[in-house]
N, C-alpha and C positions, 0 to 999 in steps of 0.2 A: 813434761809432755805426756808421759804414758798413762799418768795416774789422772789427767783430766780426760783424758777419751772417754773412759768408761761411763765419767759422769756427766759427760756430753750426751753422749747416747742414752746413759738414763734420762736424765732431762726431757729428750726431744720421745722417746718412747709413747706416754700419757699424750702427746698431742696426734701421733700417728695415728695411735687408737682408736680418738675421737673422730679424725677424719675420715680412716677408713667404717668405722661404726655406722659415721653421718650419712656416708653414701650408700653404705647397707640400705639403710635407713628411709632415704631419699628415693632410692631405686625401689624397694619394696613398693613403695607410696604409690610411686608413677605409674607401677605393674598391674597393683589392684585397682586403681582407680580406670585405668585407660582397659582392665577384664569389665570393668563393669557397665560402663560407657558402652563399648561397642560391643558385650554381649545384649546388652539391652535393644540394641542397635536393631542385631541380627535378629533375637527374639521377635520384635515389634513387625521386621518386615517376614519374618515368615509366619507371622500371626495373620499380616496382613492378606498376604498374597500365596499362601497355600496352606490359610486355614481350612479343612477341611472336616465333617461331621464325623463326631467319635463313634466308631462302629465297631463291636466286636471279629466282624468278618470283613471279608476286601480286603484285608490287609497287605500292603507291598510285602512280596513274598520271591526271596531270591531265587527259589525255583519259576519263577516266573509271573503270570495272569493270564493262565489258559483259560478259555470258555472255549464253548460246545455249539457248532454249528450244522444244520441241514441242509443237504443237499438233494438235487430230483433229476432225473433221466430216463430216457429212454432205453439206453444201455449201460452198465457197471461205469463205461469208456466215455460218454459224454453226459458229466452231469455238471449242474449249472448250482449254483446256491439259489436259496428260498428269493430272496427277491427279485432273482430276476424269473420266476413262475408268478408271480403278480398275484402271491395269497394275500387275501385280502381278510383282516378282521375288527368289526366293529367295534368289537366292546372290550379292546383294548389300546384304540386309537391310533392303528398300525394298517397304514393305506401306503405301501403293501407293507407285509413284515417283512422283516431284516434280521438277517443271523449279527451276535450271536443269539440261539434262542435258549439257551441255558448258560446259565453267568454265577461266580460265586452269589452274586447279587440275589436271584434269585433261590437259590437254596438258602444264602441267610438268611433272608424274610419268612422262608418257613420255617423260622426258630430253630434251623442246625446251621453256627457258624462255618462258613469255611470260605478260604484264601483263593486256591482256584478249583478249578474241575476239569476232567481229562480222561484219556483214557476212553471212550465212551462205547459204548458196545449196545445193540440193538435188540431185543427174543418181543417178532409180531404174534399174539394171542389175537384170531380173527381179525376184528377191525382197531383192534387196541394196539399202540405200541408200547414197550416198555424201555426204557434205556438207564442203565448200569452203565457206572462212571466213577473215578477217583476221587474225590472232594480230600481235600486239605483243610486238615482242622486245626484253626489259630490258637486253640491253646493246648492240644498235647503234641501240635507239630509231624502229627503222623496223619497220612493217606487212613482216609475209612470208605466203603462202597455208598454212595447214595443211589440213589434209583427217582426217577421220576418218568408221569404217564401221559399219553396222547392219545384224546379221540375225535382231535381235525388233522390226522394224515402229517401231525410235527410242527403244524404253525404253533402252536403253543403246549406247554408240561405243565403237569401241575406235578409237584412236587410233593413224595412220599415220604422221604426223610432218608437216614443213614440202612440199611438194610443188614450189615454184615460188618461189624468191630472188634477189631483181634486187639491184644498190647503191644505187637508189633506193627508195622506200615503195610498195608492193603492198597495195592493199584488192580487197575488188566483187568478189569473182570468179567474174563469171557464166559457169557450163559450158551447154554446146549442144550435141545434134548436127547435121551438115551431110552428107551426099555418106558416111555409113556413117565417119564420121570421128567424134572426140569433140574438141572447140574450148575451151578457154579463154577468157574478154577480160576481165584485172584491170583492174582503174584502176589505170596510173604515172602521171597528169598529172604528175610532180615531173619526168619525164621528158620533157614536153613531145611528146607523143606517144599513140596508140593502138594497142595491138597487140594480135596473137592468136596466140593459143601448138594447138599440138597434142599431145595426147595421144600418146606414142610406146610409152609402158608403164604404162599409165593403172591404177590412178591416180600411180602414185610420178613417173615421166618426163615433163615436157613439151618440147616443142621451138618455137621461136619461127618461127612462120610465115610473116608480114608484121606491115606497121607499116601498119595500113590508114588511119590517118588520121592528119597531122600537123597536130592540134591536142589540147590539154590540155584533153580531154571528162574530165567526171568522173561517177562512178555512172553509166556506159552500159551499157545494154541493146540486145539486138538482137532482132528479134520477126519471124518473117515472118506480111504480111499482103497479100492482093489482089497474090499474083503476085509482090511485091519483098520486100525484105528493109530494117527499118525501124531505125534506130540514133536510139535516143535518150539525150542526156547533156546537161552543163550544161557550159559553157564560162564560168571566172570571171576570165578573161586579158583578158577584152576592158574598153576604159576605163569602157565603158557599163552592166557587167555588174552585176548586183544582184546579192550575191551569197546561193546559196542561194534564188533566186528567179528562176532563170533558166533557161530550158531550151529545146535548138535539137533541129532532126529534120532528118537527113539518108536519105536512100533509094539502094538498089541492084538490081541483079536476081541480084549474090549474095552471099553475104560478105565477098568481099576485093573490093570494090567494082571501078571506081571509085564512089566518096559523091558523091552531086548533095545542096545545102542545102534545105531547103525554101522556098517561096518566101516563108512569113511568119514566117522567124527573125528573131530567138530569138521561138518562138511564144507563149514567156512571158518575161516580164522584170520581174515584179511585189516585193511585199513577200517577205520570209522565210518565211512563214505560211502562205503558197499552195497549198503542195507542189510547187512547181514540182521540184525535185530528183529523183532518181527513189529509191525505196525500198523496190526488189523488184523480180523478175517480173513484167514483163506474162502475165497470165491470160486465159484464154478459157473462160466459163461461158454456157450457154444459147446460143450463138451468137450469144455479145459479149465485146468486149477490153476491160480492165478496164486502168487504170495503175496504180501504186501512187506514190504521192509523200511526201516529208517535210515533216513541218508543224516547220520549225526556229522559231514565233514565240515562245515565252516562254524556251525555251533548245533549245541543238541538238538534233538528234533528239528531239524530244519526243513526235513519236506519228506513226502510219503514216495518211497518207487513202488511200484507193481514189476511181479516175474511171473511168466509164465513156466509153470512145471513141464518139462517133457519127458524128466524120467524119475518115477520114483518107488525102490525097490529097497528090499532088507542091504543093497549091494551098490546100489547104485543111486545116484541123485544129479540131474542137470535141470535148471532153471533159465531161462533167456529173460531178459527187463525188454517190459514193452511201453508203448507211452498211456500211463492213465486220462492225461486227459480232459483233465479240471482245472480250469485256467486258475492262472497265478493272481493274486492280488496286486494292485497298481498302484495302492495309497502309502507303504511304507510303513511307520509304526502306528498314523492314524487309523488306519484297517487292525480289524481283530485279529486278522491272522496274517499278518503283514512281515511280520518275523521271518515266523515259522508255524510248522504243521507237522504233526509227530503219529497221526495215529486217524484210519480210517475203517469205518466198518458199512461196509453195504451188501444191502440186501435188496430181493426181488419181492414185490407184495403182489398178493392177489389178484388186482388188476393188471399186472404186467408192468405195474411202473417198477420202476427201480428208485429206492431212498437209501442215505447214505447219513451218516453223523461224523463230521470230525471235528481235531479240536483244533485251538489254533491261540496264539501269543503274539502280540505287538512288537515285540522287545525279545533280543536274541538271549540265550545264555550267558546269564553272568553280569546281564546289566545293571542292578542293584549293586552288586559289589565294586563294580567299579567305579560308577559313580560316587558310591560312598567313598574309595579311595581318592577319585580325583578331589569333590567336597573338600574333603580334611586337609589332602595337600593345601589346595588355595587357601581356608581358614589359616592351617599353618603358615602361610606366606603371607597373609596380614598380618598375622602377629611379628611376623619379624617385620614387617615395614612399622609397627608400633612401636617396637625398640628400636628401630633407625630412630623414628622421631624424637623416642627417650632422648637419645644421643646428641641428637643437634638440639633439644632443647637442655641438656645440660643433666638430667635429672637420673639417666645410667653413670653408674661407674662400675668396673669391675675393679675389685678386691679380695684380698684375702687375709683377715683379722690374723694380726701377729698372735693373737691367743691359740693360734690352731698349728703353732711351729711347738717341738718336742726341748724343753730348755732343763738345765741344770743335772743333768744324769752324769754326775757320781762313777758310777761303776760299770765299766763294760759287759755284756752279756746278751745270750741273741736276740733280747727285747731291745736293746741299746742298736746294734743292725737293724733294725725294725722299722725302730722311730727314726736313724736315720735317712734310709732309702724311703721313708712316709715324707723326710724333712726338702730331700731332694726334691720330690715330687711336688712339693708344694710353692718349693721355690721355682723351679719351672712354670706353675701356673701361674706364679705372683710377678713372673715375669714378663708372660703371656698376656696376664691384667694389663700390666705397664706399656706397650706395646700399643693396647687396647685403647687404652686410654689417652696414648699419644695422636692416634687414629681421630678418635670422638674429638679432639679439640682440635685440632687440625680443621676436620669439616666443621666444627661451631665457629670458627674462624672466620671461615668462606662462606660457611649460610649462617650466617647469624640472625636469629629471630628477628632483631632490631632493624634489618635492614631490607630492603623491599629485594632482594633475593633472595632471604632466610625465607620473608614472609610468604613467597612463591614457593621455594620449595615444601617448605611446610604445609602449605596448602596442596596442593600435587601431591606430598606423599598422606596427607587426608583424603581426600578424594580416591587414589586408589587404594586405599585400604579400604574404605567403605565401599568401593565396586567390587573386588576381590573379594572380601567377606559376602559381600550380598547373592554373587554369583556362585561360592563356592555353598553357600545356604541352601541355593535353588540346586547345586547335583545333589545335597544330603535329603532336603524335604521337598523339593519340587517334581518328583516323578521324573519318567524314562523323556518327558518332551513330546511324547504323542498324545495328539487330541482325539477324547473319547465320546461317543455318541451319549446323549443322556437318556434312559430308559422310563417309560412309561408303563406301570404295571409290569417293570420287570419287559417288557417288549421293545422292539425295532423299530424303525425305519426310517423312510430316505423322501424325498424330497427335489422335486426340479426345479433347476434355476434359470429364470430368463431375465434377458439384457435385451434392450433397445437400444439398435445404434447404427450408424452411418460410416463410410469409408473416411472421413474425417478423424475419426477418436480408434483407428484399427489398431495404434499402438497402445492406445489404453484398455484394448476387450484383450487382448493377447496376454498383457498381465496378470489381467483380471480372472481368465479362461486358467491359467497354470496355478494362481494363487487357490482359488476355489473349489477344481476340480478333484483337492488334496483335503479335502472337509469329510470327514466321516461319511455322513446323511446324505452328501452330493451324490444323485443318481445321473441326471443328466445336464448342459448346462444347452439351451434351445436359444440359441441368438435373431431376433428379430431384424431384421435389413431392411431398414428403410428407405437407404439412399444410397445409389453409388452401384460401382461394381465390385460384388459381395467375394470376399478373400478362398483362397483352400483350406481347407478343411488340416492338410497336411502346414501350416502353417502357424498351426495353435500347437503348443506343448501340452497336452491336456492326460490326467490320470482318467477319465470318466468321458463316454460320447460326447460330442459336438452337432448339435444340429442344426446347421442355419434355416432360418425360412425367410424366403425373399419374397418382400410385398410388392404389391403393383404401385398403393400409392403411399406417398411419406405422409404421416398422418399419426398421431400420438393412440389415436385411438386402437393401432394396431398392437399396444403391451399385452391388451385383455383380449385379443383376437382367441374363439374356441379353436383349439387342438386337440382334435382327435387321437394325435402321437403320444400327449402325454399319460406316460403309465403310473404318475402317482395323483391322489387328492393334492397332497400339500403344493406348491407352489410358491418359490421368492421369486418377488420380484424386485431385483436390484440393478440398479444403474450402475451400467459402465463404468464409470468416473468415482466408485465408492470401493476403498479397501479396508475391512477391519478383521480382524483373529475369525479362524474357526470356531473359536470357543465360543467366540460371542452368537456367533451363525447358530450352531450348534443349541445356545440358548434358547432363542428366539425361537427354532425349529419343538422344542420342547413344550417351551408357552402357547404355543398356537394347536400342540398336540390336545394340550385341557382344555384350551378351551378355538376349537376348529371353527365355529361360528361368528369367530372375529376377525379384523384385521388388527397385525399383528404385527407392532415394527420398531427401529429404531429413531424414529424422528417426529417428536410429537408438535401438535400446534394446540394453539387455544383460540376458537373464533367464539367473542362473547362483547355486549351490549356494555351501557346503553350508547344509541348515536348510531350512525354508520358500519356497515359492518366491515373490518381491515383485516387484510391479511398480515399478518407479525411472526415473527421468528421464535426457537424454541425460546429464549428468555422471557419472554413476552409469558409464556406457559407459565414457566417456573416461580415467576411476580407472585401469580396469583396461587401457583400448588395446584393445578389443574390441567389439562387436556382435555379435546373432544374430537380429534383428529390424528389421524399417522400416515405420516408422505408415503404414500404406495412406491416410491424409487428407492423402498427398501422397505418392504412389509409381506409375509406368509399370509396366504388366506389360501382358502377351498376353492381351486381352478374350475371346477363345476358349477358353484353355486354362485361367484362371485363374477364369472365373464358369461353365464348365461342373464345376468341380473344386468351385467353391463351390456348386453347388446340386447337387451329387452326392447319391447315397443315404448315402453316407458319412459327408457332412458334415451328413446333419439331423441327429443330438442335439447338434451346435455350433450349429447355426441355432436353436436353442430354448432356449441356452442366452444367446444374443444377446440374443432377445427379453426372458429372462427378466429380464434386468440392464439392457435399451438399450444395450448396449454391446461394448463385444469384439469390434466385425467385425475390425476389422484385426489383432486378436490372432490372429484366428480364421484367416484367411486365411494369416500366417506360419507357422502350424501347417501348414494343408494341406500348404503349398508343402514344406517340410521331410522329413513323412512322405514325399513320394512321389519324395523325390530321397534320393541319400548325398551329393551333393556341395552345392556353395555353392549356395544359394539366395537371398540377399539382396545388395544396393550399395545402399553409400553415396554419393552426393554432397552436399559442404558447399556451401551458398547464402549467399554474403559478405552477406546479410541478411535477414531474412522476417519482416513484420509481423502480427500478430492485429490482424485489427481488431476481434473476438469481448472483447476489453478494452476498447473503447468502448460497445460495445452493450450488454452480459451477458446473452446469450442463449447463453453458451456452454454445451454438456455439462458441462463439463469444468471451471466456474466454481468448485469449491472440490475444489481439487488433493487435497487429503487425503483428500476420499469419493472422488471419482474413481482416485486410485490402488487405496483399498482395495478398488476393485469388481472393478477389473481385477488384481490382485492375485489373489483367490478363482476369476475366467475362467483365470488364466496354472493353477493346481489343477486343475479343471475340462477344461481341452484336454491337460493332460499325463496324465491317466486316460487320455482318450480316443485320441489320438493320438501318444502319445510323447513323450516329453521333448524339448527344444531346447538343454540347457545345453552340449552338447558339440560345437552346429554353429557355432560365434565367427567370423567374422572379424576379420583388424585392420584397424587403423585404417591410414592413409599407406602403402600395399602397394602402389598403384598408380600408375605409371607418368607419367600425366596430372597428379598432385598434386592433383585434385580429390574425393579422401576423405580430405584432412586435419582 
């Protein structure tokens, strides 16, 4: 009996071997195959859906996507941003402009990359302004100064380049003058230092003047006040130093000192929240100095407070916060400066106005990084529901090859301890396999592929591995979630929205009012009343005005009604009963910018020969690859050009021909458009999706497609008497460039 054991065990050893080898083997197979599968997966849909243009600047940058905004008042205390002053410029297709008006965007087009820009600091030379700013450069990853100029009053910069490049990190950079001199003083704290540069060929040349303080101040400002010259910064080198909450004053009687400290530094040392930091110009209104500080408490730069100075001495310092006064953004991370806002600088111009530059970020502190954390976790939770799957389809096993145990040692010594507490070890895990593997057949048991609840489960745990991958994809490469306005020459702006509708569909404008009024470009949304008794105002959840206008009579004719209220060109017009993305909004609002002479929309038709002429639906278009038409219940055009054309003498026997049916404006209006041009008058853009919610209500016009065509079928007769035919003005379809009229 003793002497067969052994050779039992040898025996069955070589077949162990194999089995455990096999499931190595097996399990490898499953690993790479099911890497490859669903990284192809993941690849495919973030090629799809957040491919975006390879650019050396813009880059998602975890310090944030500041841009640089303008603001105008009458006093430092109420100033309003650039579009709501209603600057208006042509020949950049910005009716009005819209902050931001400086964006990494535009400094990278003038051939110097960078990520964002911040910081921005104002020095008026007569009617010129100049502004100095931060710019983040993608590829040494450090702050350098750019500069860029204005001579319409900040509607637009044209952009000089980098000004000022150290080997260490450059922000802050506050300009002065001194002694008929022009002064720089960035923040290098990386540099362990302060210094001040001079103007030599200003703006492009600076020259380094001195290093007037050797200490790592950061965001200093210099102010003269009562005879001296006041430097205020924060110092976060010191053991004690809170940072972000810390702020010391030192005094001179000029600017290259020497700096005496004040006698009660750091005269703040408090929480984050304080504004101890500095974040702007000191100002001087009424004949008082004003501080500016950062409230870094729920994340950095989160918003600018103003303090009025009331005492400030070699001995003494009290400051009181009072309210600045600039209203707060309503859009969230759709708005530029939705986040936050870290840094303000205004000044008084000649005329007595007052202009102001801040900057401002969508997306709080830290938002890159944690998304990327959240991404990877989810990625990582698909993979393990892939090796669930391994499991129930049979193709994991854990193992641990008998080749990797310590056999045959002879002689004791501490290599022999070694190998054995290695051999422990391993048995424990060989044990933990076993276990493992009791587990995996167990569930292959209960879900077995073959059986129509393997096949369920199996299915279910596909499907959410491929939602979980797909999702954890979109926090790595799909951006913070906030929707960005698209720029024109690098320019702004916004856009009013009007809705026609009735006390019937009030639960469908109410949606529509809160969904919309959260779109970048969204300036106002002008609700039209045709019928009923028209709702409060305080009953809409809206980020952007509301303005009802109540008609005397229900009549279609009233979408293109002239309004004198509206403070932009552009104009949508979209029906109630129509929901799709901002982004797509957003598009369209872009297309219509290049080209403002058309209408511009989501819903194309094709009216074309020979025989009768029929009203048909978009497929009807797409047959042929063609368009000459877009339903005005969702298309941009020029509210001046386009409802003074429509209430022309012209067009009354089409306005009576509206009434006579309820219907046909927007037929009515592609007509105009057509007659009074030879060339293209219509764009398409496609919206990756757009709801009716007029199919839940049935309040629509339009609710039995077959009278409805035929109505407008007998208008498409009716306007080509009157105003010409339209079969010969088509365009196609995929012609453009952007690929968004496919």
């Amino acid at each position: 009996m003793v002497s067969r054991q052994p050779l039992g065990v040898a025996a069955d050893k070589p077949h162990r071997i194999a089995l455990e080898n096999g499931g190595v083997s097996s399990t490898i197979s499953f690993l790479f195959v099911s890497f490859m599968v669903f990284s192809s997966i993941g690849f495919l849909y973030a090629f799809l859906v957040f491919n975006t243009p390879n650019s050396v600047g813009c880059r998602e940058d975890s310090e944030g996507s500041w841009a640089i905004g303008v603001f105008y008042g009458d006093s430092p205390f109420e100033l309003r941003p650039i579009e709501a002053m209603n600057v208006w410029k042509n020949t950049s297709s910005s009716w009005p402009v819209a902050n931001p008006v400086v964006t990494c965007g535009s400094v990278s087009d003038s051939g110097f990359p960078s990520n964002f820009v911040a910081d921005p600091f104002l020095y008026v030379k007569g009617d010129v302004l100049y502004l100095f700013f931060e710019t983040k450069n993608p590829i040494t990853m450090q702050g350098d100064i750019g500069a860029a100029r204005s001579i319409d009053n900040g509607s637009s910069w044209e952009q000089i380049g980098v000004v000022l490049d150290e080997e260490w990190h450059l922000s802050y950079p506050y300009v002065f003058d001194y002694d008929n001199q022009i002064y720089m003083m960035p923040e290098g704290s990386k540099n362990g230092d302060l210094r001040l540069y001079r103007a030599v060929d200003f703006p492009l040349k600076w020259k380094l003047e001195k290093v007037i303080l050797k200490r790592p101040l950061i965001d200093t400002v210099m102010v003269e006040y009562g005879s001296k010259y006041w430097l205020f910064g924060s110092d976060h080198s010191r053991i004690s130093s809170k940072k972000n909450g810390e702020l010391e004053i030192w005094y001179s009687n000029t600017p290259f000192g020497p700096w005496k400290q004040h006698k009660k530094n750091p005269v703040h040392n408090k929480g984050k929240e304080s504004g101890a930091r500095n974040g702007g110009r000191p100002f001087f209104y009424e004949g008082n100095m004003y501080r500016l500080g950062q409230d870094d408490g729920e994340t950095y730069g989160k918003r600018v407070r103003v303090f009025k100075i009331e005492a400030l001495t070699p001995y003494s310092y009290k400051e009181v916060e009072v309210d600045l006064g600039i209203e707060k953004p309503t859009k969230g991370k759709n708005a530029w400066n939705g986040a936050r806002s870290h840094h303000l600088d205004v000044q008084r111009l000649r005329s007595g106005q007052w202009i102001a530059v801040s900057d401002g970020d969508r997306t709080p502190s830290g938002d890159l990084s944690r998304r990327l954390i959240v991404g990877w976790l989810l990625i990582l939770a698909a993979g393990s529901l892939v090796f669930v799957m391994g499991m129930l389809l049979g193709y994991i096993r854990c193992s641990v090859p008998v080749s990797w145990f310590t056999n045959n040692i002879r002689k004791r010594s501490d290599l022999v301890f070694v190998s054995e507490r290695s051999s422990l070890l391993l048995s424990k895990v060989r044990h933990y396999c076993t276990r493992f593997n009791r587990v995996s057949s167990d569930l292959r048991c209960k879900m077995n592929p073959k059986t129509s609840l393997g096949r369920f489960a199996f299915l279910a745990i596909l499907i959410a591995c491929i939602v979980i991958l797909c999702v954890g994809i979109g926090y790595v490469y799909g951006g913070s979630g906030g929707q960005e306005q698209y720029a024109i020459d690098n320019h702004y702006s916004q856009f009013t929205m009007i809705a026609m509708t009735y006390d019937a569909r009030l639960w469908n404008l109410k949606w529509y009012v809160k969904h919309y009024s959260q779109c970048p470009s969204v300036r106002e949304i002008v609700v039209v009343w045709n019928k009923g008794t028209p709702p409060d105002l305080t009953e809409f959840d809206s980020s952007v005005p509301v303005r009802i206008r109540v008609e005397e009579k229900n009549s279609l004719n009233n979408r293109f009604k002239l309004d004198p209220l509206i403070k932009t060109r552009a104009v949508l017009e979209l029906d109630d009963d129509i929901i799709m993305s901002c982004d797509h909004i957003e598009r369209g609002f872009k297309v219509w910018r290049e080209n403002p002479d058309r209408l511009v929309g989501f819903y194309p038709r094709l009216v074309n020969g020979p025989g009768p002429l029929e009203y048909r639906g978009e497929k009807h278009a797409r047959k042929f690859n063609a368009y000459n038409m877009i339903l005005t219940g969702a298309a941009f055009m020029d509210h001046e050009e386009a409802f003074s054309r429509y209430w022309s003498d012209q067009a009354k026997a089409g306005r009576e021909v509206v009434d006579e049916f309820f219907n046909c404006e927007d037929v009515l209006m592609n007509f105009l458009y057509a007659n009074i041009s030879s060339g293209v008058t219509v764009e398409y853009v496609k919206p990756a999706w757009a709801l009716d919610t007029s199919k839940f209500s049935g309040v629509a016009i339009s609710g039995n497609t077959q009278v409805h065509y035929r109505v407008r079928s007998k208008c498409l007769e009716k306007f080509t008497r009157l105003y010409g035919g339209i079969t010969d003005r088509t365009v196609e379809f995929r012609r453009r460039k952007d690929g968004w009229d496919r």
